[in-house]
C-alpha positions as CSV (number, residue, x, y, z in Angstrom):
1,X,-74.7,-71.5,45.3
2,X,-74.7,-74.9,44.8
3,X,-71.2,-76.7,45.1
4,X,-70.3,-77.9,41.6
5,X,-70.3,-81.9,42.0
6,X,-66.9,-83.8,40.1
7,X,-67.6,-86.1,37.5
8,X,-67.8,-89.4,38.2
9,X,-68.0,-89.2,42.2
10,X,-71.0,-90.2,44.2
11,X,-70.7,-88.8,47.7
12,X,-71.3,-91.2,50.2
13,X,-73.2,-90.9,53.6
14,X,-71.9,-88.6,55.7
15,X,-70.1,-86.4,52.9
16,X,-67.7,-89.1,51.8
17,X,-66.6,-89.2,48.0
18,X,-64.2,-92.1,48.2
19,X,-65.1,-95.1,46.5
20,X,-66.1,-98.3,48.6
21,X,-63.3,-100.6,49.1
22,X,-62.8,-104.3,49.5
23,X,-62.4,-104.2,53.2
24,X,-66.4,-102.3,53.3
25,X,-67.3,-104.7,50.9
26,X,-66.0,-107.9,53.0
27,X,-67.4,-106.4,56.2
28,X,-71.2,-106.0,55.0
29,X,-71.0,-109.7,53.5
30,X,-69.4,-111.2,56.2
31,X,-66.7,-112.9,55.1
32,X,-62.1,-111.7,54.6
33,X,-61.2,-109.6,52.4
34,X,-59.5,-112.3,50.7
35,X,-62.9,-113.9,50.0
36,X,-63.8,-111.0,48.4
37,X,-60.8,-110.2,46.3
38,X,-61.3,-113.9,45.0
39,X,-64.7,-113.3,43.8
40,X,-64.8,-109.8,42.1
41,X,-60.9,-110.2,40.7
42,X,-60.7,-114.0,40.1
43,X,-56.9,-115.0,39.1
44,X,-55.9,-117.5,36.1
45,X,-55.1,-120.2,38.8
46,X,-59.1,-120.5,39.5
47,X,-58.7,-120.5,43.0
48,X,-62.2,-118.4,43.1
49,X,-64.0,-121.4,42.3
50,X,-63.2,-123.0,46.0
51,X,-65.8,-120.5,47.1
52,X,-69.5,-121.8,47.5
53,X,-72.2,-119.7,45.3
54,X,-73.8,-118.8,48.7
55,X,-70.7,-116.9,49.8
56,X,-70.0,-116.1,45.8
57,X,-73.6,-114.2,46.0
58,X,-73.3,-112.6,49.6
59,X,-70.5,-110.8,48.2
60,X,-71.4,-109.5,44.9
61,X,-74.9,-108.8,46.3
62,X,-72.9,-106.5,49.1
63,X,-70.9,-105.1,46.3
64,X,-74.0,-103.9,44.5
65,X,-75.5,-102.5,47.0
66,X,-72.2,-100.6,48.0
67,X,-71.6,-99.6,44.1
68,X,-68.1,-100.8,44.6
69,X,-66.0,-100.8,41.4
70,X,-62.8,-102.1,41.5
71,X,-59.9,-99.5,41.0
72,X,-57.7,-100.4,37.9
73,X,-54.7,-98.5,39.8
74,X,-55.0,-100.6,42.6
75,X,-55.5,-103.8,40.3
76,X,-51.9,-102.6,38.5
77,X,-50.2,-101.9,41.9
78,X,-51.7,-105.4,43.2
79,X,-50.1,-107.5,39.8
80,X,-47.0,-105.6,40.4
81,X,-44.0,-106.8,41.7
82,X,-40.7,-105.2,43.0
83,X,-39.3,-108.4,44.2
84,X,-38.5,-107.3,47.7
85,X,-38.9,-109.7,50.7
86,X,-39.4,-108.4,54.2
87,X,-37.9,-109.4,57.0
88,X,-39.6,-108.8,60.9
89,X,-38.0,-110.0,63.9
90,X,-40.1,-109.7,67.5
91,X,-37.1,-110.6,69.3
92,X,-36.3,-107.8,71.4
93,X,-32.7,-106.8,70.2
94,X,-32.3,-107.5,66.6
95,X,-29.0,-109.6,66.0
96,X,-25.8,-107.6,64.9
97,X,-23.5,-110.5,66.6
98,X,-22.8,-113.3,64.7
99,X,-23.5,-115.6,67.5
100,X,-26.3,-114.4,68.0
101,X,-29.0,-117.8,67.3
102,X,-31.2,-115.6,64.3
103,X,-27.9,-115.1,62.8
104,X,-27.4,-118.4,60.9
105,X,-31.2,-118.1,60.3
106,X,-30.4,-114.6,58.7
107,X,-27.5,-116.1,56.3
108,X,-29.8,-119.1,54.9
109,X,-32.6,-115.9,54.3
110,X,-30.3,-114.3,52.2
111,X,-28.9,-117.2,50.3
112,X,-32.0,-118.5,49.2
113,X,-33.1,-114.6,48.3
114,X,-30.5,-114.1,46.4
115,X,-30.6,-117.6,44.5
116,X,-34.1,-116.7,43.9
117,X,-33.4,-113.3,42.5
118,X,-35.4,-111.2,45.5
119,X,-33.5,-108.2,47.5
120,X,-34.3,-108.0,51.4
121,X,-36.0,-105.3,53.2
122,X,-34.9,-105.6,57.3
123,X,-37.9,-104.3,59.4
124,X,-36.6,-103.2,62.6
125,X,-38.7,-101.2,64.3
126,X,-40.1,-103.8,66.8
127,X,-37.0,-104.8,67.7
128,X,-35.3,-101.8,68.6
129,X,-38.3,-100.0,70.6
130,X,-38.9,-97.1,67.8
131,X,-40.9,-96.2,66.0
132,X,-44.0,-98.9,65.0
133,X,-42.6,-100.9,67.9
134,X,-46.0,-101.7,69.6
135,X,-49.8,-100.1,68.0
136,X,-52.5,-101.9,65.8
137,X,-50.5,-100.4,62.7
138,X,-47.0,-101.8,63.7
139,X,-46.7,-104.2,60.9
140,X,-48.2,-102.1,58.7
141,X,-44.6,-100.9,56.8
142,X,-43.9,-104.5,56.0
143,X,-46.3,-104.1,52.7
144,X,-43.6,-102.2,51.1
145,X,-42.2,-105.2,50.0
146,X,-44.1,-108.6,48.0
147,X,-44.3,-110.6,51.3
148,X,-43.0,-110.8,54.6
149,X,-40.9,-113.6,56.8
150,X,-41.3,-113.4,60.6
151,X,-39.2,-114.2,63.2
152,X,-40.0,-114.7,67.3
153,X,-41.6,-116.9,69.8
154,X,-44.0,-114.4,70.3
155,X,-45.8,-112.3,67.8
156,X,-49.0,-109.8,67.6
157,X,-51.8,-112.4,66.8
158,X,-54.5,-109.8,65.4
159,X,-51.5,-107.6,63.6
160,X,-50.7,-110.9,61.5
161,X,-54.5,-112.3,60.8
162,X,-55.0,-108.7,59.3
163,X,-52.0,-109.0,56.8
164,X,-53.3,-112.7,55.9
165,X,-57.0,-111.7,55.1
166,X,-55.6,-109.0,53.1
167,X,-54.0,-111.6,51.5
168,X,-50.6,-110.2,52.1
169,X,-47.9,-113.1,51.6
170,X,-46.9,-113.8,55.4
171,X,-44.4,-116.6,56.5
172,X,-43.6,-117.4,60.1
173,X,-39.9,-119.2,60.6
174,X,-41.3,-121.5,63.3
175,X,-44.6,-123.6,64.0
176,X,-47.7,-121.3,64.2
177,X,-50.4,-123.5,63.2
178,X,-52.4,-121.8,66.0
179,X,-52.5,-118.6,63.9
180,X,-54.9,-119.8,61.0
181,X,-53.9,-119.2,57.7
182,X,-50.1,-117.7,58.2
183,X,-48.0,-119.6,56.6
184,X,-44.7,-121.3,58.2
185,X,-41.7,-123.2,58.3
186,X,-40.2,-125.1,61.6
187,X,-37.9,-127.8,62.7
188,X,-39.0,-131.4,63.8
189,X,-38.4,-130.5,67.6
190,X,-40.3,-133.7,68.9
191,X,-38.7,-136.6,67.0
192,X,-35.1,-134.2,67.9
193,X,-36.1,-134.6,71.6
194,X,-37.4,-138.3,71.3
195,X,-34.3,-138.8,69.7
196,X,-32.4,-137.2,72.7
197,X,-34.9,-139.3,75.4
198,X,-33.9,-142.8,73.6
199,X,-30.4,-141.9,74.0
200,X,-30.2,-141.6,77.9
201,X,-32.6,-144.3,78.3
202,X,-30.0,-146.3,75.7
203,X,-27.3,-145.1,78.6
204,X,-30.0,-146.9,81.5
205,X,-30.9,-143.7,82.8
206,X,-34.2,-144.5,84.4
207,X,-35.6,-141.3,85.9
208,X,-35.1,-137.7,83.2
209,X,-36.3,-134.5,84.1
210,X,-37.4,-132.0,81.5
211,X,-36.1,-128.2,82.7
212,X,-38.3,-126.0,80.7
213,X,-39.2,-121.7,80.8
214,X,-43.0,-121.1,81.6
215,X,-44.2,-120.3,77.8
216,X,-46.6,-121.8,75.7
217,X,-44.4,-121.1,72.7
218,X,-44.9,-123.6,69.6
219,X,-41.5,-124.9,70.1
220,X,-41.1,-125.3,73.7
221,X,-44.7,-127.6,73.3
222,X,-42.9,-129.6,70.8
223,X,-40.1,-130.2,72.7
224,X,-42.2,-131.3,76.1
225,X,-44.3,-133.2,73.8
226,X,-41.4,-135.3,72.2
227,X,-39.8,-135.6,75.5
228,X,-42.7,-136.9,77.2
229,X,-43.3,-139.1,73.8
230,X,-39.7,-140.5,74.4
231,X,-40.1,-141.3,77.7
232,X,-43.3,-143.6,76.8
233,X,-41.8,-145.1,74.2
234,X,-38.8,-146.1,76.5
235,X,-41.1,-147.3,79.3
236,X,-40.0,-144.5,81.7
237,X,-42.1,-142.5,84.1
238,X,-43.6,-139.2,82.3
239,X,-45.8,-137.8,84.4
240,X,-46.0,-133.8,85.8
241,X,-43.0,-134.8,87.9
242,X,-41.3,-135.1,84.9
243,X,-41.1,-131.5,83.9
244,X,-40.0,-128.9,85.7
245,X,-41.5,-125.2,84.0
246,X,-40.9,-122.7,85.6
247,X,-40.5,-118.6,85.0
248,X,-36.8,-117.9,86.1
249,X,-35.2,-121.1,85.7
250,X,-32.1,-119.1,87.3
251,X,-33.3,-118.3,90.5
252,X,-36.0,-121.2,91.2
253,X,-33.6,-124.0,89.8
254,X,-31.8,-124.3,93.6
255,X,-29.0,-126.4,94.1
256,X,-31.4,-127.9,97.1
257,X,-34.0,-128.9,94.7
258,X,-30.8,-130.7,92.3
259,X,-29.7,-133.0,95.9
260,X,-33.5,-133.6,96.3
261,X,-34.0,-134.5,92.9
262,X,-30.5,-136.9,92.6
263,X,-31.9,-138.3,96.3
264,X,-35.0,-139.4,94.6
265,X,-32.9,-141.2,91.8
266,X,-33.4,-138.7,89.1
267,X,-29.6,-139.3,86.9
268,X,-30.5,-137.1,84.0
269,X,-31.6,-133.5,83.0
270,X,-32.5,-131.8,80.0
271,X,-33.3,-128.3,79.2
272,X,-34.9,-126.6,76.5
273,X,-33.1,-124.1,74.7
274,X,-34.6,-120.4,74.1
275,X,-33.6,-116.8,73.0
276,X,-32.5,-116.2,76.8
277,X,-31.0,-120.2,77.8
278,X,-32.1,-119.6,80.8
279,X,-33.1,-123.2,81.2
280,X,-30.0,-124.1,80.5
281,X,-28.0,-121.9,82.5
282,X,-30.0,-122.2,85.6
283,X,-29.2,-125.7,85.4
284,X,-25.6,-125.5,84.6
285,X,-25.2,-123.2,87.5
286,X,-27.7,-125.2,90.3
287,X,-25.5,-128.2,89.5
288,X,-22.2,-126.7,90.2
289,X,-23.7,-125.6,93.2
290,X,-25.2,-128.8,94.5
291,X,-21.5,-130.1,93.9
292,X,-22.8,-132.5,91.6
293,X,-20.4,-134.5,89.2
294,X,-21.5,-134.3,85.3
295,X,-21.8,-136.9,83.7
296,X,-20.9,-139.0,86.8
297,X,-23.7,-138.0,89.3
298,X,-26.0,-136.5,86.7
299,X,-26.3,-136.4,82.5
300,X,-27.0,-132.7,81.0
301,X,-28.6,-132.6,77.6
302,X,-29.4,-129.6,75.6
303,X,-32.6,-129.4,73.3
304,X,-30.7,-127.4,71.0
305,X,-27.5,-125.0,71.0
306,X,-25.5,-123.8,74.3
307,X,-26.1,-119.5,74.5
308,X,-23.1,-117.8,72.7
309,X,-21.4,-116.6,75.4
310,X,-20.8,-120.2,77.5
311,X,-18.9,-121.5,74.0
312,X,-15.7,-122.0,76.5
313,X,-18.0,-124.8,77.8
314,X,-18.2,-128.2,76.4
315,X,-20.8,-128.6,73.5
316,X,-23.4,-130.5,75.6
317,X,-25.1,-133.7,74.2
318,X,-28.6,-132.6,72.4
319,X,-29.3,-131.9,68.8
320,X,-28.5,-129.2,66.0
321,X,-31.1,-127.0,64.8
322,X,-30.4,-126.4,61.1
323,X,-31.0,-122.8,61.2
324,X,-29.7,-122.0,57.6
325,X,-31.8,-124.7,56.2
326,X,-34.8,-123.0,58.0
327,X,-34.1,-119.6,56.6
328,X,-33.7,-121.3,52.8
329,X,-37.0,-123.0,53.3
330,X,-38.9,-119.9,54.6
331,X,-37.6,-117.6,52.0
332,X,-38.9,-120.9,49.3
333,X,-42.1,-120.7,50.4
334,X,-42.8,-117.1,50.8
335,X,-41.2,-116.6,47.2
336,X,-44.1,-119.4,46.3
337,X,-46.7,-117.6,48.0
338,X,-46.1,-114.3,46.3
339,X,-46.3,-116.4,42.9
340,X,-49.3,-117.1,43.9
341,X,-49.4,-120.8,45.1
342,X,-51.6,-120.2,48.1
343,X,-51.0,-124.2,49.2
344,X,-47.3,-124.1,49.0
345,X,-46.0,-125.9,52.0
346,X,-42.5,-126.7,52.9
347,X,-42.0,-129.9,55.2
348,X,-40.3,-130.2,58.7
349,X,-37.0,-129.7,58.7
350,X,-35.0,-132.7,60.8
351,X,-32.2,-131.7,63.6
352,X,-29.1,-134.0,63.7
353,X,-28.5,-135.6,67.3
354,X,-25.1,-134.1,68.6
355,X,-23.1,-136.4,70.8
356,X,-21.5,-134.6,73.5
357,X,-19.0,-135.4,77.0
358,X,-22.4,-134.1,79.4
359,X,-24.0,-137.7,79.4
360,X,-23.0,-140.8,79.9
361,X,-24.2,-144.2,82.1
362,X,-25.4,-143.4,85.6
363,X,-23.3,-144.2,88.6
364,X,-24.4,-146.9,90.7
365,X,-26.4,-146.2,93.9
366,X,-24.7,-147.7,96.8
């Protein structure tokens, strides 16, 4: 006997009955998913009429011949709103100290939520190595809630281009303009650093050496681009000898390499800071070895905040990363984005120059 067939459901090849989605749709036309929500559920904002009529007819043509029909349940779930923001850190332990550098990131977040009238959902599965810590689906919980901030130098590249041509609201707290289309906020790390360059050059320092980690991270380019910017600008020498990048900073930072460097009349270092400061602390600890005098053999400046647990230590000259501010401004414009205000931007946020007792004029060679 003949299977009785259900009302209104066409099987599909191979014995499927499930209607064809947006994703099918967007993969036999060519173009995001986002492309295609634009065009066959156009929003009051008219944003569907950036798309050219080529593209505009690729789509619906794909959608006939797919018999897609959009789902009113999904269209109710899509316009609804439970006004919960995620949060996703890819650092690898998740901060529970309050020194910890995402904390004061963590307390502007919640500040601006609040003011804004949004709870927060705290993803921490990548962080703490359980489940949905690594796989093609790890960010896949974060749709719970309207949008999503991110935090981490280093995040899954394919993971996050999915949730943006879903058009999922997706804000990085940091520079990511080589992810197209994800949103982000960030701090103005080169004119910090020039800022930081034009003050040892200010102190006659003629020789600098940048001490960076070996990672193509958006802020560690900024940085090594402002310094090498400020060394131009003050007429100093910035070529490759000018930065040292290396992988362990603490073991390949020797004090040998700090006399060799002084010999050559290098007065001045300055490190990057990063989740580990290991910049920064191999260079801390190579000087004290070399037995040179800071600031009278050699200036130290910090690209940023000392690690947590050297706070005995004097605050170093460098600059301040305004870390609540960053958190306020990346909640703004995710709250903006799940409003719908797909060009919502948020500008560079300045760091104050910090004057500190680790620099001051060179000694003079005898």
């Amino acid at each position: 006997m003949e299977p009785r067939k259900r009302p209104g459901r066409t099987p599909a090849q191979g014995g499927r009955t499930a209607r064809p989605r947006q994703a099918e749709v967007a993969r036999l036309a060519g173009v995001s998913q986002a492309t295609v929500s634009l065009v066959l559920s156009p929003k009051p904002d008219g944003k569907g009429r950036l798309i050219s009529e080529e593209t505009r007819r690729r789509v619906l043509e794909a959608a006939r011949s797919l018999g897609y029909v959009p789902d009113p349940a999904a269209r109710r779930l899509a316009a609804a709103r439970n006004n919960l923001l995620g949060v996703f850190s890819f650092t690898a332990t998740f901060p529970t100290d309050v020194q910890h550098s995402y904390y004061p990131f963590l307390v502007g977040v919640e500040r601006e939520a609040a003011a804004l009238g949004y709870d927060l959902v705290l993803f921490t599965g990548s962080s703490t190595g359980g489940a949905g810590a690594a796989g093609p689906d790890a960010l896949s919980r974060v749709r719970l809630a309207d949008g999503c901030l991110f935090i981490g130098r280093h995040t899954p590249r394919a993971e996050l281009k999915r949730l943006v041509e879903d058009g999922f609201p997706v804000v990085h707290l940091g520079r990511r303009e080589e992810l197209e289309g994800v949103a982000w906020v960030g701090a103005d790390y080169v004119e910090a650093t020039r800022g930081v360059v034009a003050h040892l050059a200010e102190l006659r320092h003629r020789r600098i050496v940048l001490v960076r980690e070996d990672d193509d991270a958006p802020a560690s380019a900024d940085r090594q681009r402002g310094f090498l910017e400020g060394l131009e600008a003050a007429g100093l020498a910035s070529g490759p000898a000018a930065v040292f990048r290396s992988a362990d900073p603490q073991r390949e930072l020797t004090p040998e390499r700090l006399r060799a460097w002084a010999d050559e009349g290098v007065t001045a270092f300055v490190a990057e800071e990063t989740d580990t400061g290991a910049a920064w602390r191999g260079l801390l600890s190579a000087v004290r070895a070399a037995g040179l005098d800071c600031p009278g053999d050699v200036s130290l400046a910090l690209l940023g905040s000392p690690p947590s647990d050297l706070a005995s230590e004097p605050v170093p000259t460098g600059f301040d990363i305004p870390r609540p501010q960053l958190g306020a401004a990346a909640v703004r414009l995710l709250a903006a984005l799940v409003a719908g205000e797909e060009e919502a931007r948020e500008p560079l946020v300045g760091c104050a120059f910090r004057p500190g007792p680790t620099t001051g004029p060179p000694r003079a060679r005898t």
